[in-house]
Structures are given as C-alpha cells and as structure tokens.
N, C-alpha and C positions, 0 to 999 in steps of 0.2 A: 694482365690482359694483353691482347693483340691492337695496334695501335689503329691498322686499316683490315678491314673485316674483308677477307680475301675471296668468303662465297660471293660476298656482291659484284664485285668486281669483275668474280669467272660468269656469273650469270648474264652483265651487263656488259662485255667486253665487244661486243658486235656492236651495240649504240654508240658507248666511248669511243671505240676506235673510228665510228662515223662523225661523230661532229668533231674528234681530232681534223681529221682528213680535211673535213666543211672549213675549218677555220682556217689550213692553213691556206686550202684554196680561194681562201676570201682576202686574204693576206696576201697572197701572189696576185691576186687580178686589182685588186687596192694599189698597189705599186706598181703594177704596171699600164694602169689607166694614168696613175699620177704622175709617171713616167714620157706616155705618151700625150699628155694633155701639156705638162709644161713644156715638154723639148720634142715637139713631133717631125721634127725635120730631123734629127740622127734616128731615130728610131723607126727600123725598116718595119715597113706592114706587115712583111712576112714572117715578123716574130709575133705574131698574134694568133699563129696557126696552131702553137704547141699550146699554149694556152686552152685553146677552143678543144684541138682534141683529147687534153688532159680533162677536162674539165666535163666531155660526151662519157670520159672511160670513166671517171669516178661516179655519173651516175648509173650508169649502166650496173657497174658492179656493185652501188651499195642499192638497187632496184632489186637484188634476186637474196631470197635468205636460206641460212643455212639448210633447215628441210626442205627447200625447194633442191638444192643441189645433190642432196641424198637422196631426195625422193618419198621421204617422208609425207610430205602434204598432196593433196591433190592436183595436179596442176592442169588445166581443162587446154587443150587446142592439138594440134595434130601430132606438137613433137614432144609435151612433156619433157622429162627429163632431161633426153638429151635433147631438145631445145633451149634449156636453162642453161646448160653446161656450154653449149655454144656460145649463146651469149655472153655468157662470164667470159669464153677465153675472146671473142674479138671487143669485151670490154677491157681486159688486160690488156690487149695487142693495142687500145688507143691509148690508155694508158704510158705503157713501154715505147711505144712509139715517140710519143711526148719527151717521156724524159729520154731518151736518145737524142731527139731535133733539137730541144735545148741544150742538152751537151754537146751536140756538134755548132750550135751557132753561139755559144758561148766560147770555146776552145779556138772558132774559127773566127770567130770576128775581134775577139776581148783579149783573148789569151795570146 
C-alpha cells in the first residue's frame, strides 16, 4: 500500500497550502511583536509596513477560489471575472511588494 493517500492531498491542496501560509504568518507577526515589545527602541516603526502589507496580500488572495478565477462559479457585481483576477494580481503585487521591502531593509539595515 501507499503510505500518504495522494487523492486527498490533490483535492485538499488549496486549504493546506492556506493554513501553511496562516501559520507561518502567525509565526512572523509573533516574533515580531515580541521583537518590538522587548527592544522597541532599535526597531524602526517603518519595519511594520511589510508586515501589514504581506499580511492585506495573503488575505486578499486566499479570499478568491479557484472557480472564481476560471469562472466557473457565479460571481454577481459589475466585473466578474475579471474583477477577480484583478484582485488576485494587486493581492500578489502587496504581497511581492512585502517580500521585496523586507529584503531591502533586511540587506540594508543587517546585512
């Protein structure tokens, strides 16, 4: 026999890879309140920005599911589909955005 049952996994791969995502953003903001709570005088405010907008773009994009972005389901308001599909890319774009500001003030400040 097979030891992980590989249908479930493909059927369940959109919830797992969300509460992956969930946890480790839970994990990043954990450390970084605990961060800024003991030592708030090095740690500039404006590192809380990447946070905030990583945190707009992951919900953003785990908000929309896959037949919405096919078009499968119905989706009711002016733009439909492509309304969905917009969303999704300026939920990527705070996303990406995020992890580029933390690369840059990580490289620029640490590094």
């Amino acid at each position: 026999g097979r030891c992980i049952d590989t249908d479930w996994l493909s059927e369940n791969r959109n919830a797992i890879s969300s509460i992956a995502a969930g946890c480790l953003f839970a994990i990043g903001w954990w450390i970084a309140i605990d961060v800024g709570a003991l030592d708030g005088s090095q740690f500039n405010k404006a590192y809380w920005s990447c946070g905030v907008f990583g945190t707009i773009g992951l919900f953003m994009v785990n908000a929309v599911s896959n037949s919405q972005l096919r078009g499968d389901s119905y989706v009711p308001g002016a733009l439909g589909t492509a309304g969905t599909r917009i969303w999704m890319v300026f939920g990527f774009l705070c996303v990406f955005a995020s992890l580029i500001g933390a690369s840059f003030i990580l490289f620029g400040d640490y590094v």
